[in-house]
C-alpha positions in Angstrom: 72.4 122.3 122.4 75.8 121.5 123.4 76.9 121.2 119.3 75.7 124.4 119.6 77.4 125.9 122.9 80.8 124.5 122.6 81.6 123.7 119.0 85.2 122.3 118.6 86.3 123.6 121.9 87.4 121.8 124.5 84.6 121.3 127.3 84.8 123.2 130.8 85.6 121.4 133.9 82.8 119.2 135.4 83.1 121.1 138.0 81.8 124.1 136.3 78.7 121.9 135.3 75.4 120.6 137.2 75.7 117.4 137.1 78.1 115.0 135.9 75.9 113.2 132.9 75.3 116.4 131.2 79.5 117.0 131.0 79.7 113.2 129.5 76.6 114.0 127.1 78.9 117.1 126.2 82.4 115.6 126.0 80.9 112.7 124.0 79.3 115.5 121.1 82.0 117.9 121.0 85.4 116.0 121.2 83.9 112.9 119.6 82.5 113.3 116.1 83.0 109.0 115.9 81.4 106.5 117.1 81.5 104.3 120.0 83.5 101.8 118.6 86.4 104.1 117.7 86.4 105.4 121.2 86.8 101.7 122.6 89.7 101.4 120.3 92.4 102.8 122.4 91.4 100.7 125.6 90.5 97.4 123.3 94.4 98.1 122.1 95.7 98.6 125.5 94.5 95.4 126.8 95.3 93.2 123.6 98.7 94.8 124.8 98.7 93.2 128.1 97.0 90.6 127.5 100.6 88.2 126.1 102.5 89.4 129.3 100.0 89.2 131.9 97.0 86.7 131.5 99.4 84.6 129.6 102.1 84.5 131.7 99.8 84.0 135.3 98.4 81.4 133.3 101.3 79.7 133.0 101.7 80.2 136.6 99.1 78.0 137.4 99.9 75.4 134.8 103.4 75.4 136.4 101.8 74.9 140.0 100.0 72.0 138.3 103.2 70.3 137.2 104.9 70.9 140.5 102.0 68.9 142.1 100.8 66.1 139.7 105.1 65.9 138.0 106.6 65.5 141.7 103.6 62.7 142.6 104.6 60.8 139.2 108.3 61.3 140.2 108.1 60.0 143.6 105.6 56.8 142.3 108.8 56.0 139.7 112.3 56.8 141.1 110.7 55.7 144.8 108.6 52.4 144.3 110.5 49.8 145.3 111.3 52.3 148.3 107.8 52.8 149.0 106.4 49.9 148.4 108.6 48.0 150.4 107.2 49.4 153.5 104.0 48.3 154.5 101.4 51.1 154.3 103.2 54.1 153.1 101.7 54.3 149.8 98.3 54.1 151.2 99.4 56.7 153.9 100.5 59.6 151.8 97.8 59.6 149.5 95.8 59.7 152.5 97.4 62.3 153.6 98.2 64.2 151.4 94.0 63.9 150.9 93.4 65.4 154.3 95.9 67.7 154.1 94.2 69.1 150.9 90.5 69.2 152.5 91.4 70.9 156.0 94.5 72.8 155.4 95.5 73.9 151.8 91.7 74.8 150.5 90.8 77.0 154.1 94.5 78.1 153.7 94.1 79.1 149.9 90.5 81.2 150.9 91.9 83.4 152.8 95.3 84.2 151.0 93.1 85.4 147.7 91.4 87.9 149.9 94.5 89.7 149.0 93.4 89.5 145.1 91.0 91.6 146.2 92.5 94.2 148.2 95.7 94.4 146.8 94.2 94.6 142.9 92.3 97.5 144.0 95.1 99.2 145.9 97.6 98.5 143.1 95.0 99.9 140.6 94.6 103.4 142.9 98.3 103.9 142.9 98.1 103.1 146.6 101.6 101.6 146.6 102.0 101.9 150.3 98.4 100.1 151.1 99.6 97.1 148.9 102.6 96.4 150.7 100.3 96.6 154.4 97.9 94.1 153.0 100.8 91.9 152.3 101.7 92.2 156.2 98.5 91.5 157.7 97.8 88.6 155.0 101.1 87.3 156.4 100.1 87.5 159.9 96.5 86.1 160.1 97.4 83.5 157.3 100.0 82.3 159.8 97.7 82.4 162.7 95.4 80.2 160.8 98.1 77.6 159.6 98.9 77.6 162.9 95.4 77.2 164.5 94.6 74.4 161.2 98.2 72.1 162.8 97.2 72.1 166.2 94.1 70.1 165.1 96.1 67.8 162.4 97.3 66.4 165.7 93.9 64.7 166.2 94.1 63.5 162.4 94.8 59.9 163.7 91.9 59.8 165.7 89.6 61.1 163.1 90.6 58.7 160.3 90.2 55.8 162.6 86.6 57.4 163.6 86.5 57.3 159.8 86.4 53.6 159.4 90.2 54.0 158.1 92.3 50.6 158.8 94.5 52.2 162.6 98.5 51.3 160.8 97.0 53.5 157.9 95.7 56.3 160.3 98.4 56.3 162.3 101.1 56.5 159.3 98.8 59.1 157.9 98.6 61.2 161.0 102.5 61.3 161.2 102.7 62.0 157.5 100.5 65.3 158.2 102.2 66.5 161.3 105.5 66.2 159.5 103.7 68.4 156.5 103.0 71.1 159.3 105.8 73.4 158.4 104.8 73.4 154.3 101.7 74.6 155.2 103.3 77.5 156.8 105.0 77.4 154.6 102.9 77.5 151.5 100.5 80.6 153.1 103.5 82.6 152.6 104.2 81.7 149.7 101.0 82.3 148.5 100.5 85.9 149.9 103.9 86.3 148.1 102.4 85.0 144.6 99.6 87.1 145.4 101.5 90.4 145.9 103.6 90.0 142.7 100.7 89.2 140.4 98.9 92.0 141.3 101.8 94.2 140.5 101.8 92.7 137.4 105.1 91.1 138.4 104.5 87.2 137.0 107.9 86.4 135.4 109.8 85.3 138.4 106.6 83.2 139.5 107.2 81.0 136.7 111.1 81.2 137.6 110.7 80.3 140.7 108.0 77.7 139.9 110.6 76.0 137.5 112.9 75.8 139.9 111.1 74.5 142.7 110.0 71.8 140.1 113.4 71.1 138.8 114.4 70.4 142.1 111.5 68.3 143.5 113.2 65.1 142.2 116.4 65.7 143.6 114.9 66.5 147.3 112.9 63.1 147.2 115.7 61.3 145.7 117.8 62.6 148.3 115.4 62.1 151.4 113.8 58.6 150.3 116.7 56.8 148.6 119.9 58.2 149.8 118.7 58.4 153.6 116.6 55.9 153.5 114.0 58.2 155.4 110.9 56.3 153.7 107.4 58.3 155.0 109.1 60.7 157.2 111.7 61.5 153.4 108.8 62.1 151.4 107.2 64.7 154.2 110.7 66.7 154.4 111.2 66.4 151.1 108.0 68.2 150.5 109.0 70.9 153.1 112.2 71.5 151.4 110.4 72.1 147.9 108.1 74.4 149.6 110.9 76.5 151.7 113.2 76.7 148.3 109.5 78.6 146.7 109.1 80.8 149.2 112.8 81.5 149.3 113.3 82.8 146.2 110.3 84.8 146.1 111.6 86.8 149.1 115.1 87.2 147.7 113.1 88.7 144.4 110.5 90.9 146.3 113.5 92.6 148.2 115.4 92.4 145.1 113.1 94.1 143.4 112.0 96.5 146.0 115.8 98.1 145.8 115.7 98.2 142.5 112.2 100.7 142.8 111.3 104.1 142.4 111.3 105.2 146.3 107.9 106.7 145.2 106.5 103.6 143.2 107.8 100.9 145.9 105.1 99.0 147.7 107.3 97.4 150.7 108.5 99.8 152.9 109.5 97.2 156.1 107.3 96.2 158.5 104.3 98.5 159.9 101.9 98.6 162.6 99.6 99.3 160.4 99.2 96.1 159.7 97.8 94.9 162.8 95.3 97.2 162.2 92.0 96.7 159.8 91.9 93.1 160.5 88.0 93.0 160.8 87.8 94.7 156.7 90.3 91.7 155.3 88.6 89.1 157.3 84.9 90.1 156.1 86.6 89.5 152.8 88.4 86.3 153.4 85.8 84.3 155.1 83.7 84.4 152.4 86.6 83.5 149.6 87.7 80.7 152.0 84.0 79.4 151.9 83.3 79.8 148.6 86.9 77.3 147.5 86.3 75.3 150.0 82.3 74.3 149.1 83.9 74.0 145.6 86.7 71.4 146.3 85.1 69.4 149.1 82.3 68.8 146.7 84.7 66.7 144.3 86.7 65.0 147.7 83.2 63.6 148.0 82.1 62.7 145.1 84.9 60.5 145.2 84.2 59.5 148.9 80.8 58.5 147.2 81.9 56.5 144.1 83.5 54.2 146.8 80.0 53.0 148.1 78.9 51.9 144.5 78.7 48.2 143.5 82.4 47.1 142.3 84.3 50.2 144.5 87.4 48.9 142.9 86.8 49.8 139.1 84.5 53.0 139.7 87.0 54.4 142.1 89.6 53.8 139.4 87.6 55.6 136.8 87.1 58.5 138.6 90.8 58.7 139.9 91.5 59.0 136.0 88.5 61.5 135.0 89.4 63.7 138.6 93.2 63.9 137.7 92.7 64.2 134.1 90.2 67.4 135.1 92.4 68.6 137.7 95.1 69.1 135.4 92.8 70.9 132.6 91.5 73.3 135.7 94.4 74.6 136.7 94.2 76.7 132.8 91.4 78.0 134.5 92.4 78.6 137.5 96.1 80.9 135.9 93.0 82.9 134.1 91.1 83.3 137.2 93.5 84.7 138.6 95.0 87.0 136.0 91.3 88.3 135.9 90.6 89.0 139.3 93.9 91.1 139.2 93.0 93.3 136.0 89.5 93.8 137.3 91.2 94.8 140.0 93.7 97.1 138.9 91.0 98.8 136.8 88.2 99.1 139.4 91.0 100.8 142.1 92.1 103.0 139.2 88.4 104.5 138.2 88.2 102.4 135.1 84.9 100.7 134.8 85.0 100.3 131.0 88.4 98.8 131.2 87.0 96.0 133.9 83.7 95.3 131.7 86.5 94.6 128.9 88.8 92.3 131.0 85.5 90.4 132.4 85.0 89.6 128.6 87.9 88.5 127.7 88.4 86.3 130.3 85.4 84.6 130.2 85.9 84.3 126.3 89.9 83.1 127.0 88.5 80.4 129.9 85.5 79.3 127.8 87.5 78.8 124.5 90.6 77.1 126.3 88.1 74.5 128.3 86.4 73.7 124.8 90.0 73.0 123.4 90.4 71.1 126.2 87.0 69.3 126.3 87.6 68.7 122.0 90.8 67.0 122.5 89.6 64.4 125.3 87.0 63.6 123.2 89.2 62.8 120.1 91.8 60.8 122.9 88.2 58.8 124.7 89.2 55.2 124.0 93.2 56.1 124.4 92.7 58.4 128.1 92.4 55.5 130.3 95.2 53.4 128.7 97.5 56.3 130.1 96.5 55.5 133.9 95.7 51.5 134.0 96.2 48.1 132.1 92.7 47.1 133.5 90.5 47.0 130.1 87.3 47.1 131.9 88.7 50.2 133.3 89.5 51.3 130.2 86.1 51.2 128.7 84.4 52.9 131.9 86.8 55.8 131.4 86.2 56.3 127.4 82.1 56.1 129.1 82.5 58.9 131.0 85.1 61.2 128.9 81.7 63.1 127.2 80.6 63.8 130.4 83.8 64.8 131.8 84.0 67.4 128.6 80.7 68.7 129.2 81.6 69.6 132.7 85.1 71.7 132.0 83.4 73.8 129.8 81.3 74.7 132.6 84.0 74.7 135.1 86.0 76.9 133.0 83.5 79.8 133.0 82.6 79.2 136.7 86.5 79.6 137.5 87.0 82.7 135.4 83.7 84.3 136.9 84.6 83.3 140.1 88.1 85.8 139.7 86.3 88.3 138.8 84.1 88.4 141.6 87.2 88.3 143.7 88.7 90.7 141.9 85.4 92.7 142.7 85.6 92.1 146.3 81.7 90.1 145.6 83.0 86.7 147.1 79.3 86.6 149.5 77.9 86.2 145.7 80.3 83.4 145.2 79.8 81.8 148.2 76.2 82.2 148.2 75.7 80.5 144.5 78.3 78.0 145.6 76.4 76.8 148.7 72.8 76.9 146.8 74.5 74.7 143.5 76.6 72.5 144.6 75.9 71.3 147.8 71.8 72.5 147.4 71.5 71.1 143.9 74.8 69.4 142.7 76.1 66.9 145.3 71.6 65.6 145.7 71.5 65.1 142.0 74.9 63.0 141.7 73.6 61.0 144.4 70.1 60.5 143.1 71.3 59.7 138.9 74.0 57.3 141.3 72.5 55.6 143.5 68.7 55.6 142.8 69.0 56.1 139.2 71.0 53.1 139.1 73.7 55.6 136.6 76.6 54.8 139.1 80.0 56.5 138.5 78.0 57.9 135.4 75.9 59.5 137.5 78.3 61.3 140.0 79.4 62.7 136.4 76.4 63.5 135.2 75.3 65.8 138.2 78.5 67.7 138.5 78.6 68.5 134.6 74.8 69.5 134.8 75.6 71.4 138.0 78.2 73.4 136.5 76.5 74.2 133.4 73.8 75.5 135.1 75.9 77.9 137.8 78.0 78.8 134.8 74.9 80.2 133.4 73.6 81.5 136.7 77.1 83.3 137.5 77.1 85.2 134.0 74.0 86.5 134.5 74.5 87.9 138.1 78.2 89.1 136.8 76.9 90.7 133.5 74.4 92.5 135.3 76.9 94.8 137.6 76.7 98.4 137.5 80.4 98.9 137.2 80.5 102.6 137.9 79.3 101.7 141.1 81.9 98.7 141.4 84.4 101.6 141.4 82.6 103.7 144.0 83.2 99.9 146.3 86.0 99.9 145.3 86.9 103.1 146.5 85.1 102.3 149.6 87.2 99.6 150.2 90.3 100.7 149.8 89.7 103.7 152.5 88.4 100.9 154.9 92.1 100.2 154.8 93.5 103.7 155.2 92.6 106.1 158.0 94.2 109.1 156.2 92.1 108.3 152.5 89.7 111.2 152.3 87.3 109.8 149.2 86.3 113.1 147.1 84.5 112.9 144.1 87.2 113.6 141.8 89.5 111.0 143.3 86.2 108.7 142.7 86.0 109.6 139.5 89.4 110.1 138.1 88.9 113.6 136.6 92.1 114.9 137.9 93.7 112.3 135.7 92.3 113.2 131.7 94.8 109.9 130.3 92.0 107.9 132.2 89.4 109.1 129.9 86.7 108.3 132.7 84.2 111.0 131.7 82.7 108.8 129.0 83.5 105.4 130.5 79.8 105.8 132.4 78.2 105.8 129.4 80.2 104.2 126.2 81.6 100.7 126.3 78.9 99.2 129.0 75.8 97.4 127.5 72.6 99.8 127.5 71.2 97.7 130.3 73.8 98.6 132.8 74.1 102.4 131.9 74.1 104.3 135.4 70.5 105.6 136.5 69.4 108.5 138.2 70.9 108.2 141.7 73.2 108.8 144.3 76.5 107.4 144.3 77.2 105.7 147.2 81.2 105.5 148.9 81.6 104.6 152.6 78.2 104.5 153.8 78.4 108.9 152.5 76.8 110.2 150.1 79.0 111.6 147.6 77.7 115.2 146.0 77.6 113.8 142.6 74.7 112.8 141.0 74.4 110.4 137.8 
């Protein structure tokens, strides 16, 4: 019929037609003569394009952020031992520290700054330059408010460690250490909300600029603070502060750098805005669940390594896992540059009506994160017997590591995919799903497995191991399914939704939802070529805002 009724001309607005299926069915029979494979060409193209500058590049990102943490640690263990270890307790006290600092500031602290992942992706996507710039503000405030709200109780840290069973000179060196790290936190929310505001621009070069140079002078601020001054503790605390205000300060210097150098009409900072004290319930809905969802995730591994400590022999399981943890922390943080390059394309694509374009990036990055942590997981298998060599002297050490390198393999793979997925659902705005299959797998499933193969199993550090791999395997699995499964057209509608949550003068119509005022976006036949058969849209009514748009697919 439609061969029939329009030929080789062009097709008439879908306004002119009943419903918004029978214009795709149209446009699909008279403009396209190929297949659906030549009409994913263009958009496959477009983000093979990208793909070098952006996921690559944020990827990096994270490595880098890795090397700042894990480089600096090594460099203050070598240029500062004598230093350190010449004062009773310090050692002890900044990896304690630095420990509690991790579990009750920087994981909260990092959950509610990639809320902005989600909002700022989408706005970025819409062309809502102004938006992005206002989430940027109100991140910045209620980030702060929480850093804030998070130090006033590291002043009780001393107490709590004691409470702990920790030795009191270790506690109290510890508390100090964390009251003196106050001002990085701040810190470090700002700079993250910065990171976050540039990558979803796109904008990732200076991040690894600005990375490199905060790592290049890491070494200088603790040589500086704990040998030249003599500061010990107290050095090692500024010098950490100073690392952190010298990454923040040169991503402001580039944002307003970069902001001059803007189209007026493509700039997303405009100053400072009362609308950002506004909307605060939307972006908190949001970031409680992304700070739940990281934190269940990380304080699953602090204790697992809490736990290896009540095993026969502490001394060499705790040593083992120290290797395996640091030796998968470092493969993660792959992972975690893709996780976040994902969550910003499916972003970008879901605020700009391109639902075909997110189902592409979700593959790839699950196919990138999988095949990187299988590299990953390959090579510690072919380095088992040398890994623990790297980290101790201790041969039975030794041998327990190259034991549990398998095991640690099995579980990046799964970690890989779980991190990736977990991006996209930010990028989606789903984090209640990640929270949700976080709560119900690791701390439901995970953490009472490690502790039964451990403990009653009689497995020990094997065990712990053992659980999390088979954990993560399993939500890996879990996750794909639940992520595969979304309707994407009616991701975009949410999207939609949620970007006019965040704007009192965004009137949704079903054009803008849609995108059919723009033909470059091609999203008359994204509904229907490109998405599996099982997620084609049904007969319903698309839903934006809680109102029923006129369109029906």
């Amino acid at each position: 019929y439609c061969r029939a009724t329009w030929g080789d001309r062009n097709p008439p607005s879908w306004r002119h037609r009943r419903t918004y299926s029978q214009y795709c069915f149209s446009a699909v029979i008279a403009k396209r003569e190929d297949n659906s494979v030549t009409m994913l060409a263009k958009p496959v193209a477009k983000l093979i394009k990208k793909l070098p500058t952006t996921w690559g590049a944020v990827a990096a990102v994270g490595a880098g952020m890795a090397a700042v943490w894990h480089g600096s640690t090594d460099i203050c263990k070598r240029i500062n031992y004598h230093s350190l270890c010449g004062t009773p307790g310090v050692l002890p006290a900044v990896v304690t520290g630095a420990g509690s600092n991790t579990v009750s500031g920087n994981a909260p602290m990092l959950g509610v700054v990639v809320a902005m992942e989600t909002f700022c992706g989408q706005a970025y996507g819409a062309q809502r330059y102004h938006t992005v710039g206002v989430v940027l503000q109100r991140a910045l405030i209620i980030t702060t408010i929480f850093n804030l709200a998070t130090v006033a109780l590291w002043g009780q840290a001393e107490w709590v460690l004691v409470a702990m069973g920790q030795d009191p000179d270790i506690a109290r060196a510890a508390g100090r250490f964390t009251i003196l790290l106050a001002p990085c936190l701040v810190m470090d929310g700002a700079d993250q909300c910065c990171r976050r505001y540039l990558a979803a621009q796109s904008i990732v070069q200076p991040l690894m600029l600005v990375t490199l140079l905060a790592t290049l002078m890491t070494p200088a601020y603790l040589w500086y603070f704990i040998v030249r001054l003599d500061f010990g503790l107290d050095g090692a605390a500024v010098a950490w502060n100073c690392v952190q205000c010298t990454s923040l300060m040169g991503l402001v210097v580039y944002i307003l750098w970069h902001n001059s150098q803007q189209d007026p009409a493509l700039r997303t900072w405009h100053g400072w805005t009362r609308e950002c004290l506004a909307d605060w319930g939307t972006y908190i809905r949001v970031a409680i669940p992304s700070m739940v969802m990281i934190c269940l995730d990380w304080w699953t591994f602090e204790i697992i390594v809490i736990l290896s400590g009540l095993l026969p022999r502490p001394e060499m399981t705790m040593s083992m896992m120290g290797i395996t943890f640091n030796v998968h922390a470092l493969c993660f943080f792959a992972a975690h540059g893709l996780s976040g390059a994902a969550s910003t394309r499916v972003g970008n694509e879901l605020g700009g009506s391109r639902p075909r374009l997110a189902w592409l990036n979700t593959q790839v990055a699950v196919l990138m994160g999988t095949v990187s942590m299988i590299i990953f997981a390959a090579v510690l298998m072919m380095m088992r017997n040398q890994l623990g060599a790297m980290f101790s002297e201790d041969q039975e050490v030794i041998t327990l590591t190259s034991f549990a390198v398998p095991t640690l393999a099995m579980s990046l793979i799964g970690e890989g995919a779980n991190t990736v997925l977990a991006g996209v659902l930010r990028g989606c705005g789903r984090q209640k799903i990640g929270a949700t299959i976080n709560l119900v797998m690791y701390w439901g499933l995970g953490l009472p497995f490690s502790c039964f193969l451990a403990f009653r199993m009689g497995m020990g550090a094997m065990g712990l191991w053992t659980g999390l791999a088979c954990t993560a395997s399993l939500q890996s699995m879990y996750l794909s399914y639940v992520v595969f499964k979304f309707d994407w057209t009616a991701e975009v509608a949410r999207a939609k939704a949620l970007i006019a949550a965040g704007e009192a003068d965004f009137d949704l119509e079903d054009d803008d939802l849609l995108g059919a005022h723009d033909p470059d976006r091609m999203d008359h036949i994204d509904t229907v070529v490109g998405l599996p058969e099982w997620n084609q849209p049904t007969e319903r009514v698309l839903q934006a805002g809680g109102k029923p748009s006129n369109l029906t697919l």
